[in-house]
C-alpha positions in Angstrom: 164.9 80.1 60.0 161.2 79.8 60.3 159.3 76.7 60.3 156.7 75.0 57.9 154.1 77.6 59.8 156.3 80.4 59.1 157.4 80.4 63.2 161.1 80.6 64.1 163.1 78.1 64.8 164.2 78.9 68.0 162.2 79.9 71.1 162.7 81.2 74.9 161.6 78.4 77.4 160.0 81.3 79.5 158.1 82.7 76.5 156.7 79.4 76.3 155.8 78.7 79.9 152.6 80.6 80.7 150.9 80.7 77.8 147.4 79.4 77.0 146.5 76.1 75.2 143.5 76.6 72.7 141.4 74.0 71.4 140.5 74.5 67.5 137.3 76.7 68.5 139.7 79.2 70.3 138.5 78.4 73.7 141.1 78.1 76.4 142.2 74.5 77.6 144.9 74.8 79.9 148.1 76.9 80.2 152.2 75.4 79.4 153.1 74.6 83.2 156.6 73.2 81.8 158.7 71.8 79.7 160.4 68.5 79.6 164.0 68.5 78.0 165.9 65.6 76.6 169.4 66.0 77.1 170.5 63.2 74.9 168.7 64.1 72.2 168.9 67.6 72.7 165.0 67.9 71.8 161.7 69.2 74.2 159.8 65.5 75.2 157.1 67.2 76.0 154.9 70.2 77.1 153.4 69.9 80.6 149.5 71.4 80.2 147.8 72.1 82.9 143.7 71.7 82.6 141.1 72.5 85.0 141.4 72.5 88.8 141.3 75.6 91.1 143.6 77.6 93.0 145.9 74.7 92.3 143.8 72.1 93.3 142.5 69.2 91.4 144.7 70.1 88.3 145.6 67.7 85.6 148.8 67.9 84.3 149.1 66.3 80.6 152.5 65.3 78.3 151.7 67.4 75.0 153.9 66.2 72.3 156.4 69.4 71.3 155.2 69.1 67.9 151.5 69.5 68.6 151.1 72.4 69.8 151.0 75.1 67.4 151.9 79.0 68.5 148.6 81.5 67.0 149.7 85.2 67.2 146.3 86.7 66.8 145.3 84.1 69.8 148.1 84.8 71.8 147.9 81.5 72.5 149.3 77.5 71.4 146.3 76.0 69.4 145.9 72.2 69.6 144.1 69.7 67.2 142.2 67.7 70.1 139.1 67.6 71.3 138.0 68.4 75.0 137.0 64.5 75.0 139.7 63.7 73.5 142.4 65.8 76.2 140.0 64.3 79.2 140.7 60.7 78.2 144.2 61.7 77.8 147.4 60.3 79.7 147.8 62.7 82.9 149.7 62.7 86.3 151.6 65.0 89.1 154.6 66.8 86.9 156.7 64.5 89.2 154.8 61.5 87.7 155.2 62.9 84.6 159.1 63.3 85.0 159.9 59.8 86.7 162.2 57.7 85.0 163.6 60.3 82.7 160.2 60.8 81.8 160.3 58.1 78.9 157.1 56.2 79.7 155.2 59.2 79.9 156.7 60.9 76.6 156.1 57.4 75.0 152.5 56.8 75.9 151.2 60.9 75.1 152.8 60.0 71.5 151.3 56.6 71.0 147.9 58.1 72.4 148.2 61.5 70.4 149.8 59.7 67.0 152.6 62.0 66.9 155.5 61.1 65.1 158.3 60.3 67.8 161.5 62.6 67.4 163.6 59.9 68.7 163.4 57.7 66.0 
């Protein structure tokens, strides 16, 4: 069943991981390190993005909301409606930052700070 974009439903976690994060002008942000599963809601938090650093250093690793990141097939990529100013300011940590706690605090303050509507509610 596809989506409101025309995507299917239903997607292969390592299809996902891997794959570039585009701002709107089609220049590459950051790649999907992860993703963060709820088990009791049976829903992805979050997407883990990975921006800048080198050689593994010095990365930032940020809690997308699921819902804002949109797959492009002639990009080959996931294309996201922030700015670079707007993903620098952004709430970011180590994955295992990201993660402690069930990774609630985290999921909770990327949707505040992005505006996306929470699937928990």
């Amino acid at each position: 069943m596809p989506t409101a974009t025309g995507h299917t439903t239903a997607i292969r976690a390592s299809r996902v991981i891997g794959t570039d994060v585009k701002d709107t002008q089609g220049e590459v942000i950051g790649k999907v390190e992860d993703l963060i599963l709820d088990k009791t809601d049976n829903a992805i938090m979050f997407a883990v993005v990975g921006f800048g650093g080198f050689l593994g250093m010095g990365e930032k690793f940020h809690p997308l909301p699921w819902s804002s990141l949109d797959f492009d097939p002639e990009l080959d990529a996931y294309v996201v409606p922030f700015s670079k100013d707007q993903l620098k300011a952004a709430p970011a940590d180590t994955i295992k930052e990201l993660t402690k706690d069930d990774g609630t605090f985290m999921r909770d303050r990327s949707y505040d700070y992005y505006k996306a509507e929470p699937y928990w509610h």
